[in-house]
SEPAVEX-608475 format. One line per 3 residues: their letters; for each residue x, y, z of N, C-alpha, C. Coordinates in Angstrom, 3 decimals, always signed. Example, Ala and Ser with C-alpha at 12.3 -4.5 7.8 and 13.67 -1.06 7.14 Angstrom:
REM SEPAVEX-608475
as> +13.190:-5.690:+7.800:+12.300:-4.500:+7.800:+13.200:-3.300:+7.800 ~ +12.850:-2.250:+7.080:+13.670:-1.060:+7.140:+12.900:+0.030:+7.870
//
This chain:
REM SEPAVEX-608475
xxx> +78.680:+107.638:+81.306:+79.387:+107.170:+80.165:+79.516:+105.641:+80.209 ~ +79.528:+105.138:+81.442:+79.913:+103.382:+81.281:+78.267:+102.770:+80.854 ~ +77.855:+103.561:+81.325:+76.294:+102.893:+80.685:+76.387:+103.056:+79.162
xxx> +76.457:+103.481:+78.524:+77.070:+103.194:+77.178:+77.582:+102.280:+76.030 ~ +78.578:+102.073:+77.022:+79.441:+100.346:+76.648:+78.726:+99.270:+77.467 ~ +77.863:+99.745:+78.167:+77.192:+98.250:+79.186:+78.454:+97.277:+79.369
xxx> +78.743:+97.463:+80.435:+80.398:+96.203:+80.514:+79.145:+94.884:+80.336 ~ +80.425:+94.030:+80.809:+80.001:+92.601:+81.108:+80.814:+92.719:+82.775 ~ +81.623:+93.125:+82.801:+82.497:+93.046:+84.163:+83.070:+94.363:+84.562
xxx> +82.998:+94.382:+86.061:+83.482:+96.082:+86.169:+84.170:+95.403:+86.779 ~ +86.427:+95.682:+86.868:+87.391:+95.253:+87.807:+88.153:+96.564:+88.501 ~ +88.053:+96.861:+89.741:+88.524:+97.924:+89.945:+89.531:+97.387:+90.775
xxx> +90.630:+98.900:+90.328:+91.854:+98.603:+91.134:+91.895:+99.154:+92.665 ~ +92.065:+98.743:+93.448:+91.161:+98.787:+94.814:+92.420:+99.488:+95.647 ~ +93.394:+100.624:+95.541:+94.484:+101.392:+96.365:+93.728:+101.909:+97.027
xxx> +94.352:+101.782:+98.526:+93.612:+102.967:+99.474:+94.465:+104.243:+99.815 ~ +95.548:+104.441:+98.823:+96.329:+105.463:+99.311:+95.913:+107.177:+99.441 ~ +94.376:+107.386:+98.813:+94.034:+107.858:+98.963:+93.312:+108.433:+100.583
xxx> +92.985:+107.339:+101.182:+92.137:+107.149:+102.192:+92.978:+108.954:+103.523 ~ +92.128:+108.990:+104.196:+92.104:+109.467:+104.930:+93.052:+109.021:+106.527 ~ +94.530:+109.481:+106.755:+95.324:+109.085:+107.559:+96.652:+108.344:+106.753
xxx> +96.497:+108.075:+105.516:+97.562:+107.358:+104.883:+98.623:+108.289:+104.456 ~ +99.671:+107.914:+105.028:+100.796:+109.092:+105.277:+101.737:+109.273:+103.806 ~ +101.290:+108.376:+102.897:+101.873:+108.319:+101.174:+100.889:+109.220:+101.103
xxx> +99.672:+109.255:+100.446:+98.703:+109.659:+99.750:+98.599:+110.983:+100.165 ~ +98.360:+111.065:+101.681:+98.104:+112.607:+101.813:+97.087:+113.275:+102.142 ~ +95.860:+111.935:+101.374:+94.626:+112.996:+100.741:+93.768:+113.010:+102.320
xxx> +92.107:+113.107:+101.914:+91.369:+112.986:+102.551:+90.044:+112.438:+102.436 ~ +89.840:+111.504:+102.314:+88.907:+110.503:+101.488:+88.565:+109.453:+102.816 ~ +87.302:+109.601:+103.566:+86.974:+108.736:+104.399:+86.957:+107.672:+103.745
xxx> +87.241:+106.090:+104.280:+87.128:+104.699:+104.050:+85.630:+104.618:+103.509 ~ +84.863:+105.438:+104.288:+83.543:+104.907:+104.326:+83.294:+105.107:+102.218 ~ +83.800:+105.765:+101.315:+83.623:+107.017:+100.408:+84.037:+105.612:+99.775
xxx> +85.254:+104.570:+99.954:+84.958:+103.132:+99.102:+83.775:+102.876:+98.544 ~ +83.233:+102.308:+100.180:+81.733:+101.621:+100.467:+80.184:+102.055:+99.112 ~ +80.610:+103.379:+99.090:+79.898:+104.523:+98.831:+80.496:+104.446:+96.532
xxx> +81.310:+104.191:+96.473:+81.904:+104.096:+95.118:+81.836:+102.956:+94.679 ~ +81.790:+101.806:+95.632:+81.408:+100.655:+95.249:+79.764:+100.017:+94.594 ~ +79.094:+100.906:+95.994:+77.687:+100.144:+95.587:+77.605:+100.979:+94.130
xxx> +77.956:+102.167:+93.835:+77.378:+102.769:+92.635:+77.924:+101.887:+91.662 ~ +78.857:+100.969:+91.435:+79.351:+100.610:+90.240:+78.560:+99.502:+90.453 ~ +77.891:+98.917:+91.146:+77.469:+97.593:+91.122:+76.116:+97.892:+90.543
xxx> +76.078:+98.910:+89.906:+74.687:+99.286:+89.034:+75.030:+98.497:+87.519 ~ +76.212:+98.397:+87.096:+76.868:+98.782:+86.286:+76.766:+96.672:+85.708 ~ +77.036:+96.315:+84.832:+77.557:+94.683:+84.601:+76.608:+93.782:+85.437
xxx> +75.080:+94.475:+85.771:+74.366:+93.113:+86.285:+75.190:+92.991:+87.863 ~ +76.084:+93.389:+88.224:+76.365:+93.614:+89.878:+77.685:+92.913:+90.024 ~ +78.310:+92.409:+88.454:+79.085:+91.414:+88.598:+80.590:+92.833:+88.606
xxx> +80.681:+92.933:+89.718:+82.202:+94.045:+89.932:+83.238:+92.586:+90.728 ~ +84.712:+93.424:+90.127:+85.559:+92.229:+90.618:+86.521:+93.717:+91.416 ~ +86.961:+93.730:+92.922:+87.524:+94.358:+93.438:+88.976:+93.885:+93.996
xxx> +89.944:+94.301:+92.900:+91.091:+93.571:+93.380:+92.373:+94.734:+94.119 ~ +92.700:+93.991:+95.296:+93.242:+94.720:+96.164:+95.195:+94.825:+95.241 ~ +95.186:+96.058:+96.094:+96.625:+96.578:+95.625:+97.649:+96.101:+96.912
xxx> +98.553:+96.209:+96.854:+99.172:+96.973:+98.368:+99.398:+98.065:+98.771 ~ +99.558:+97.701:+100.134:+99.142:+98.936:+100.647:+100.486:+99.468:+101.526 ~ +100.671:+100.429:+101.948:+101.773:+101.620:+103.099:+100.921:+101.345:+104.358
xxx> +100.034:+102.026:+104.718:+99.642:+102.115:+105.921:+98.390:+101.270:+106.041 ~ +98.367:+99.856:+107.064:+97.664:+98.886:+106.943:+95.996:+99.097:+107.393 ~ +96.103:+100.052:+108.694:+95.016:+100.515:+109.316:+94.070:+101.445:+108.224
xxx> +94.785:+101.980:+107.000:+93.956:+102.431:+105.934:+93.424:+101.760:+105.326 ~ +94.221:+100.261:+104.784:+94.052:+99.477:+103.742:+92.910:+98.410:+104.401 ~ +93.271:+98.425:+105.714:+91.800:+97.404:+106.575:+90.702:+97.975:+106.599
xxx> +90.224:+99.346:+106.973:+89.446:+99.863:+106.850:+88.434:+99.961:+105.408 ~ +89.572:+100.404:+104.535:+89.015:+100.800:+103.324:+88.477:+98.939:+102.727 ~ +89.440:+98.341:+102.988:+88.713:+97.162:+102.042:+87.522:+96.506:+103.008
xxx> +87.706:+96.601:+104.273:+85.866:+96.413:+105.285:+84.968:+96.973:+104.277 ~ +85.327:+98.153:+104.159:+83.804:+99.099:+104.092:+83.709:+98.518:+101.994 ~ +84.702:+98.058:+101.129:+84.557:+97.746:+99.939:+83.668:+96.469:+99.791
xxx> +84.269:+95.622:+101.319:+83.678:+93.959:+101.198:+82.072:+93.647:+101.472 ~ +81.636:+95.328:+102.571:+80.443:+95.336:+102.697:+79.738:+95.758:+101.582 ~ +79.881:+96.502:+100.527:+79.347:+97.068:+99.798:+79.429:+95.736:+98.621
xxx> +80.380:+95.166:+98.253:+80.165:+94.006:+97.804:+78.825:+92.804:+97.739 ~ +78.862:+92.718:+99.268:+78.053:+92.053:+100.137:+76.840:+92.514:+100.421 ~ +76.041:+93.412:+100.135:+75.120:+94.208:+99.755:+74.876:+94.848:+101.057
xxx> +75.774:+94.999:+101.856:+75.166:+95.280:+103.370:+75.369:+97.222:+102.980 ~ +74.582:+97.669:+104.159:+74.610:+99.278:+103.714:+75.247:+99.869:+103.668 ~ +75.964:+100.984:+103.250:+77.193:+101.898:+103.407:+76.497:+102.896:+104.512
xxx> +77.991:+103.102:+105.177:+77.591:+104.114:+106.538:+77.920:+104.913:+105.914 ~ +77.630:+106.156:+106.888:+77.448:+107.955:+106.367:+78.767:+108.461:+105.615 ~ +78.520:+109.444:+105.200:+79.750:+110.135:+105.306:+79.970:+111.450:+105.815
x> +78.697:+111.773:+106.727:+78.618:+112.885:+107.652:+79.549:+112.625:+108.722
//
């Protein structure tokens, strides 16, 4: 569907409370699954994505998760999610 509207800019709101170990959220969403959501949007606006961080509860989530966002940014590869 975003291919559609063709952005000019993709800005995502970058919470890791989802992440995997974050004692708010609950969920179970490896860090790596950022990395992995990121490069796909950078299909999206010519590559121009703006990733702006939230705050965060549990810091060791929020470090993790924004590593693996800054690499995917940075065009470096996303690790597994095996």
């Amino acid at each position: 569907m975003a291919y559609e509207y063709s952005p000019e800019l993709v800005i995502v709101s970058a919470g890791f409370d989802a992440a995997f170990g974050c004692p708010e959220g609950c969920m179970r969403i490896m860090p790596a699954a950022y990395g992995h959501i990121i490069s796909s949007l950078m299909a999206l606006a010519y590559g121009k994505v703006a990733v702006v961080l939230e705050g965060g509860y549990f810091v060791p989530t929020v470090a993790e998760g924004s590593a693996m966002c800054l690499r995917a940014l940075l065009g470096d590869y996303c690790l597994s999610l095996v």
